[in-house]
N, C-alpha and C positions, 0 to 999 in steps of 0.2 A: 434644229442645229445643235448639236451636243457643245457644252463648255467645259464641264470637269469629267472625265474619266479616271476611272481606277484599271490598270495596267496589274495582275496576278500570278505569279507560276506556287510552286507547290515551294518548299522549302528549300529542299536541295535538287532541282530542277535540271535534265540531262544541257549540256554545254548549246546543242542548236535552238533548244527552246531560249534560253539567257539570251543566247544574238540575237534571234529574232523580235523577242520583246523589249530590246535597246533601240532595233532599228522601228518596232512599230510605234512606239513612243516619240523619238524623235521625228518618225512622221505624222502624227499628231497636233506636236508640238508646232512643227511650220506650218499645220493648218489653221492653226491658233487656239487649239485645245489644250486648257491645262489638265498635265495626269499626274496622278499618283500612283505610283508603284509598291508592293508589299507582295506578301507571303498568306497561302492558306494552307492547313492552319494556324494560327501565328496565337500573339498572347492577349485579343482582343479588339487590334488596334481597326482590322479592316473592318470590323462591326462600326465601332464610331467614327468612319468617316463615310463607310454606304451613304446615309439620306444626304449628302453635299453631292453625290456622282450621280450623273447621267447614263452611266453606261459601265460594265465592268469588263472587259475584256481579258479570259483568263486563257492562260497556256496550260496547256496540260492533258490527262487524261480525264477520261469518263469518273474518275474519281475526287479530282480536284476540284472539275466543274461542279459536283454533284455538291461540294462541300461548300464553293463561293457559292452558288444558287441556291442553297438554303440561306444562305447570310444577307444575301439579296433581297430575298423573297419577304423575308421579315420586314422589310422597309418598301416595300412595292419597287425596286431598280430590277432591270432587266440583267440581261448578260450574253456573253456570245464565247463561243468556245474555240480556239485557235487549236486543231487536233496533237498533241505530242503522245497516244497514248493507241492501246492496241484494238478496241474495238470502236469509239469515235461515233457510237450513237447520237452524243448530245453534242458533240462539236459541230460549228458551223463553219468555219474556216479551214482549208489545206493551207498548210506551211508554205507552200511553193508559191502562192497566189494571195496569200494574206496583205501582204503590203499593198498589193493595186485596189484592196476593197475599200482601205482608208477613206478615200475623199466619197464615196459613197453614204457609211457611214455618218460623217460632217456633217452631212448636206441632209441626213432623215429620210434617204431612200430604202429604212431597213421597216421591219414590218414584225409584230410582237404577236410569238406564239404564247399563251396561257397555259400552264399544265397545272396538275392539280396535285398535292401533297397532302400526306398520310398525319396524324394527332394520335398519338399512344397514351393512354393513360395505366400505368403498373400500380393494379390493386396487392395490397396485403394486409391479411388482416381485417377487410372493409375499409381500410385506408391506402389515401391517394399516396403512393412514396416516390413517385418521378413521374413526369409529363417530356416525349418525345416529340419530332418532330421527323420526316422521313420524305426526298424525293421521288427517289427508287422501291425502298422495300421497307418490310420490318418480319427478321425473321424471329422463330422462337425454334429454338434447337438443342441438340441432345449435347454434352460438355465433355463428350469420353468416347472412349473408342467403343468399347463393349456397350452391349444391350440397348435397350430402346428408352423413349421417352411415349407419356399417354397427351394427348392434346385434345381436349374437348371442344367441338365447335360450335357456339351460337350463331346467329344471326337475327336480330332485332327483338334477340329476348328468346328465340325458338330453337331448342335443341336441337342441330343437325345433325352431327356425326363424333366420332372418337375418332382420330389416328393414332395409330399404334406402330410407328416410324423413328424417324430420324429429326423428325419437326416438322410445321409448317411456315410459309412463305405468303406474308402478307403483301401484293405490292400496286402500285400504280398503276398506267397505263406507263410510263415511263419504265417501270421497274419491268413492266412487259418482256422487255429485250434481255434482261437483264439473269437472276438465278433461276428465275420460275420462268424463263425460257429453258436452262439447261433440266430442268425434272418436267419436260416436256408441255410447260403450259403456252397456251394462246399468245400470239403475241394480238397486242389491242394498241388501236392506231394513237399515238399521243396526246392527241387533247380530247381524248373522250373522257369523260370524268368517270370513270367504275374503277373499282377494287378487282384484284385478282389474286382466288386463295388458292395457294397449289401448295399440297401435301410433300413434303421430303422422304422417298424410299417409304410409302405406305405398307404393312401388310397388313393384308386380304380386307383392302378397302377399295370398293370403286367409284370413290369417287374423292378423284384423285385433284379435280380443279373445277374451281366454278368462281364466274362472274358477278358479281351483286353492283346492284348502282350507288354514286356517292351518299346516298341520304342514308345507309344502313351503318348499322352501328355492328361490326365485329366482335366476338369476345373469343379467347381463348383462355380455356383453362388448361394449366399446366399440372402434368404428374410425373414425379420421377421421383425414384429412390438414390441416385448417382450424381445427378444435377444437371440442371439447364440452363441458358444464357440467350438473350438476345443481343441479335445484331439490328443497327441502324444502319442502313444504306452502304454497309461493307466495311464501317469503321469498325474499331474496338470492341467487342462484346463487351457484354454484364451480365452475371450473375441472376439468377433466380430459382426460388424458394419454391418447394412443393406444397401445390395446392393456390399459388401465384395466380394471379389472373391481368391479362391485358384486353383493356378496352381502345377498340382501332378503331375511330371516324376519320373522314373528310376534313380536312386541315383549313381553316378557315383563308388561312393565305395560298396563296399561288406562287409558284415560282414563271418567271416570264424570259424565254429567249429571243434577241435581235436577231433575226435571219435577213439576208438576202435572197436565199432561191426561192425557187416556185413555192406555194404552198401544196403543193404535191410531193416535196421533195422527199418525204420521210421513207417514198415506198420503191424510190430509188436506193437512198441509202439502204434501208433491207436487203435490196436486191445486190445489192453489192458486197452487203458483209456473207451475205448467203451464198456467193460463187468463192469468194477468198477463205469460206470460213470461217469466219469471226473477224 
């Protein structure tokens, strides 16, 4: 039975997502659940109130959830996603239908998928200078229009290849769906716990994607005379120095979604962004 929920939309939130998450609260409320309502991302506050909530129920796109379900994750709370956004991977609710799930919900008729999340560490120098944290992806990419960047690939310590591209794409089984479906990699079913590295506009490299399992330790080295920047799960880039190195394991936390449907449902959803296109 849930008691405290967290109610979230993004900041400035399009007008049907605000009504719908006034009316899903207020039906909450008569079920006799207290929530709290806020913004991601905001100036800290939904971090210190996660470990009090049951359940996070966010409005928004595949980008809002991605950002409360890290924030989640770190405290072990689940979340479910009410879709307002254009591809709706990780959402679990239609707008249309979201209110009749409430008492569901209430009641602990819902069922916790586990997915598995990315740990960065950005050497320079032989020193640690930021530790990430990532649902989706972690890219390392070129910061300019012209010429290329060098990306050197280990795996568990073992030299495997140089790209000489546009970057690589380090991502999830979530992250699957996500860039490193668009430069043509695997998509891989969501609670499988591997890593998936796909290369950005490779030249004359074939091999352009490959799967490793959670226990492997990633490195990329970076080279560029122009400069390069990674991204975290489509947020904000940063900046990186030649000769930079990023070390990618298995994130000791999970992030965890409340679902209702089948536990088949993922390969529906597929099959659905795959007829509409995205």
């Amino acid at each position: 039975m849930l008691k405290n929920v967290g109610v979230v939309l993004r900041p400035v939130p399009p007008p049907e997502a605000d009504r719908l998450a006034d009316a899903f609260s207020k039906e909450l409320e008569r079920e006799g659940v207290k929530v709290w309502r806020g913004i991601v991302p905001d100036n800290g506050e939904f971090a210190k109130v996660v470990p009090e909530l049951d359940l996070v129920f966010v409005f928004g796109g595949d980008g809002t959830i991605l950002h409360a379900a890290k924030t989640a994750a770190m405290h072990g709370k689940p979340i479910t996603g009410v879709d307002f956004g254009r591809f709706g991977f990780l959402a679990e609710l239609d707008p249309a239908t979201a209110l009749e799930k409430v008492p569901a919900f209430v009641e602990g008729k819902h069922w916790l998928e586990e997915r598995a999340m990315l740990k960065a560490q950005l050497i320079r120098h032989d020193k640690v200078v930021g530790e990430y944290v990532g649902l989706n992806d972690i890219v390392v990419g070129r910061s300019f229009l012209s010429g290329v960047i060098d990306v050197k690939l280990d795996v568990d310590g073992s030299p495997l290849t140089t790209y000489i591209g546009d970057g690589v794409i380090v991502s999830t089984a979530t992250g699957s769906t996500a860039y490193s479906l668009a430069t043509g990699g695997p998509v891989v079913a969501p609670t499988m716990r591997a890593m998936v590295i796909s290369a950005i506009a490779p030249h004359l490299n074939l091999l352009g994607h490959l799967i490793v399992p959670e226990s492997s330790t990633v490195t990329l080295y970076v080279g560029t005379r122009k400069g390069a920047s990674v991204t975290i799960d489509g947020q904000p880039d940063f900046s990186i120095e030649d000769q930079d190195m990023l070390h990618i394991t298995n994130s000791p936390n999970n992030a965890y979604f409340a679902r209702l449907q089948p536990k088949q449902y993922f390969y529906n959803t597929l099959a659905d962004r795959l007829r509409r296109g995205g």
